[in-house]
C-alpha positions as CSV (number, residue, x, y, z in Angstrom):
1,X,151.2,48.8,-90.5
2,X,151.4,46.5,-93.3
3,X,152.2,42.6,-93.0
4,X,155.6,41.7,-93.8
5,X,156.5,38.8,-96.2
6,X,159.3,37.1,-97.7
7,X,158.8,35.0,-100.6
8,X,161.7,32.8,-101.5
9,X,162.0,32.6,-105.7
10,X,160.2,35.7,-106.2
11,X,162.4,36.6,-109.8
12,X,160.3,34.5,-111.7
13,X,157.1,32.5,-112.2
14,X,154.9,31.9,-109.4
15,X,156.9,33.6,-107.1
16,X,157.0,36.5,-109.0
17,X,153.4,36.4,-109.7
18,X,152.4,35.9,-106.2
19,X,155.0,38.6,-105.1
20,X,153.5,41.3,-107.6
21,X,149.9,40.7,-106.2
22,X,150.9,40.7,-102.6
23,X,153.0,44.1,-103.6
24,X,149.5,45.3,-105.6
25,X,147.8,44.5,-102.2
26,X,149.8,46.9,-99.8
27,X,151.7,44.3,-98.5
28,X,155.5,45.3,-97.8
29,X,157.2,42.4,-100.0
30,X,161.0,41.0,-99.9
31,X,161.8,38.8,-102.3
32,X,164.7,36.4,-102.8
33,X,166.6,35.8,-106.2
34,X,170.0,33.8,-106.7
35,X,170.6,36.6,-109.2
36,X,168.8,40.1,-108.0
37,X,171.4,42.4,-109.7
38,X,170.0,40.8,-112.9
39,X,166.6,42.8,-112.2
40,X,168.2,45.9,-110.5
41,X,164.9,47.8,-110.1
42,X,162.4,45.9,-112.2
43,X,160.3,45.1,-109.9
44,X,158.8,47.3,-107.0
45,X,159.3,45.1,-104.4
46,X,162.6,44.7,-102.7
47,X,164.4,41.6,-104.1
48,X,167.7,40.2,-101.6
49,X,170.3,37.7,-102.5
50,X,169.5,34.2,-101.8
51,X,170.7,30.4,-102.8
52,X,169.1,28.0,-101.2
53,X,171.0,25.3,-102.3
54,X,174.0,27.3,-100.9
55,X,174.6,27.4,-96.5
56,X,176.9,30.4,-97.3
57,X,174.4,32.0,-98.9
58,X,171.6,30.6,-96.2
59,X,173.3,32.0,-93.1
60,X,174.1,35.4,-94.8
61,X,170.5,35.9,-96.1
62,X,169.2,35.4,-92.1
63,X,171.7,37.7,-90.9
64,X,171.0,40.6,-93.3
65,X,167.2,39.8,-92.4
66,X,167.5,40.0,-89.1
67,X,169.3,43.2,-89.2
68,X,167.8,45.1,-92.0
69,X,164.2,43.6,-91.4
70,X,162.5,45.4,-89.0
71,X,159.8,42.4,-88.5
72,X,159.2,39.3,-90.5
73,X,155.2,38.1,-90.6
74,X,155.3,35.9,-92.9
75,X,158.0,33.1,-94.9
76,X,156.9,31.9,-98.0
77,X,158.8,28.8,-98.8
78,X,159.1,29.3,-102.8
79,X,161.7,28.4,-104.5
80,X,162.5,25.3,-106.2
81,X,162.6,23.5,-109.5
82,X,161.2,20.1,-111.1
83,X,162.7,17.1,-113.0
84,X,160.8,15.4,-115.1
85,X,161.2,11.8,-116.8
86,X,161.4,8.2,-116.0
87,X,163.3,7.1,-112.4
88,X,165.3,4.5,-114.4
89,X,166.1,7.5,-116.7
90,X,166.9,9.7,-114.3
91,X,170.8,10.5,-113.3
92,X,171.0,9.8,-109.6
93,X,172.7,13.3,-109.2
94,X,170.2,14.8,-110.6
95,X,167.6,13.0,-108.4
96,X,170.1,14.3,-105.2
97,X,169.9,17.7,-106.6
98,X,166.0,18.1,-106.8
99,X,166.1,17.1,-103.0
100,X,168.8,19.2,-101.9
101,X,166.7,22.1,-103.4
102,X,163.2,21.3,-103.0
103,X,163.3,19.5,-99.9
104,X,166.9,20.3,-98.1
105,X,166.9,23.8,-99.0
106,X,163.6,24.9,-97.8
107,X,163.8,23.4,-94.4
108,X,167.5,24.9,-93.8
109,X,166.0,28.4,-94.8
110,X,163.1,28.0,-92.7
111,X,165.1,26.4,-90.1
112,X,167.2,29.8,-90.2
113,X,164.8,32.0,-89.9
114,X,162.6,30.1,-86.7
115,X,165.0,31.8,-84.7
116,X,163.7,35.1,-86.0
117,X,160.1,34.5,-85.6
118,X,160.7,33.3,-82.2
119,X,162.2,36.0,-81.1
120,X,159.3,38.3,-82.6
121,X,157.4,36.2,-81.1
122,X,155.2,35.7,-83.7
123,X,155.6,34.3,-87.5
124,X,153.7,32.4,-90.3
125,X,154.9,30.0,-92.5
126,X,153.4,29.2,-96.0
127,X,155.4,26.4,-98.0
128,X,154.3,25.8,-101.7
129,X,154.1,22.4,-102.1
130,X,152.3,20.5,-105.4
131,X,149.3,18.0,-105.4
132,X,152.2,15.5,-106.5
133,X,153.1,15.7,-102.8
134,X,150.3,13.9,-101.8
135,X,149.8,11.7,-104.9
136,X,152.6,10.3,-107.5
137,X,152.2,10.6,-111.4
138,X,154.1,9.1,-113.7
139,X,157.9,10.7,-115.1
140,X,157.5,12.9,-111.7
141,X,159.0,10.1,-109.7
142,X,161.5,12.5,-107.8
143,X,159.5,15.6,-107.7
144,X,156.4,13.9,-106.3
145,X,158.8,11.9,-103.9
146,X,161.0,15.6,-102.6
147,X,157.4,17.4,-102.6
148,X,155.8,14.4,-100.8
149,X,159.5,15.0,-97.8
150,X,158.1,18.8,-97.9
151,X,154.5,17.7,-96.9
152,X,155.5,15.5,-94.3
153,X,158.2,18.0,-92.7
154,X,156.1,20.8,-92.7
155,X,153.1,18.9,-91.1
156,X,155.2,17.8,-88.4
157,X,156.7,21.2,-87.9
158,X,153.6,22.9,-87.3
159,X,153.2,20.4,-84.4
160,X,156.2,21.5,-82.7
């Protein structure tokens, strides 16, 4: 039986890419798109709804998992964006926003889905992070700084 993985932002970029290989691999692959109708059968892996800057969206993405999934083996956190430019420059909601996504809405879909791999008992989790979470460049100030929250969650996390 082939490993199970979800891969959060698996419509485009690395996500896609990673999602494609994995597929190419025999893995059984579930993707997550805030769009999927947009690529209604374009890619041969299962893509399901997801926003992860939305709870709604959050609690009916673990539900339909833990229904329609028969096992989960592996969460890879994905999905996210970056803002570049100066801090100074920066718009403070637009600062808020690359943490509600990048740091917020990773650990509330992971958080969701715990439950799931406990009661498998059994579940890995893979979060893609960025060097800039462990170092910070200039005009990445808020990237490197929600990337540098992911690093620090996730490390804890794997300790409890």
């Amino acid at each position: 039986m082939s490993k199970t993985i979800l891969i959060t932002g698996a419509s485009s970029r690395f996500g896609l890419m990673l999602a494609n290989d994995l597929h190419k691999k025999g893995f059984t692959v579930i993707g997550t798109s805030r769009e999927p109708e947009k690529y209604n059968g374009k890619f041969a892996f299962k893509l399901l709804k997801l926003d992860i800057d939305d709870d709604n969206s959050i609690r009916t993405f673990a539900s339909q998992v833990a229904t329609e999934i028969k096992q989960v083996d592996v969460l890879v956190n994905n999905a996210g964006f970056m803002v570049t430019g100066i801090a100074e420059e920066t718009p403070m909601d637009v600062a808020r926003k690359q943490f509600e996504t990048n740091f917020w809405g990773t650990v509330k879909v992971t958080s969701a889905l715990l439950s799931i791999f406990r009661k498998q008992k059994m579940g890995q989790i893979i979060t893609v992070s960025s060097i800039v979470g462990l170092i910070g460049p200039p005009n990445l100030s808020y990237y490197s700084a929600s990337k540098h929250a992911v690093e620090g969650y996730f490390k804890a996390l794997r300790l409890d």
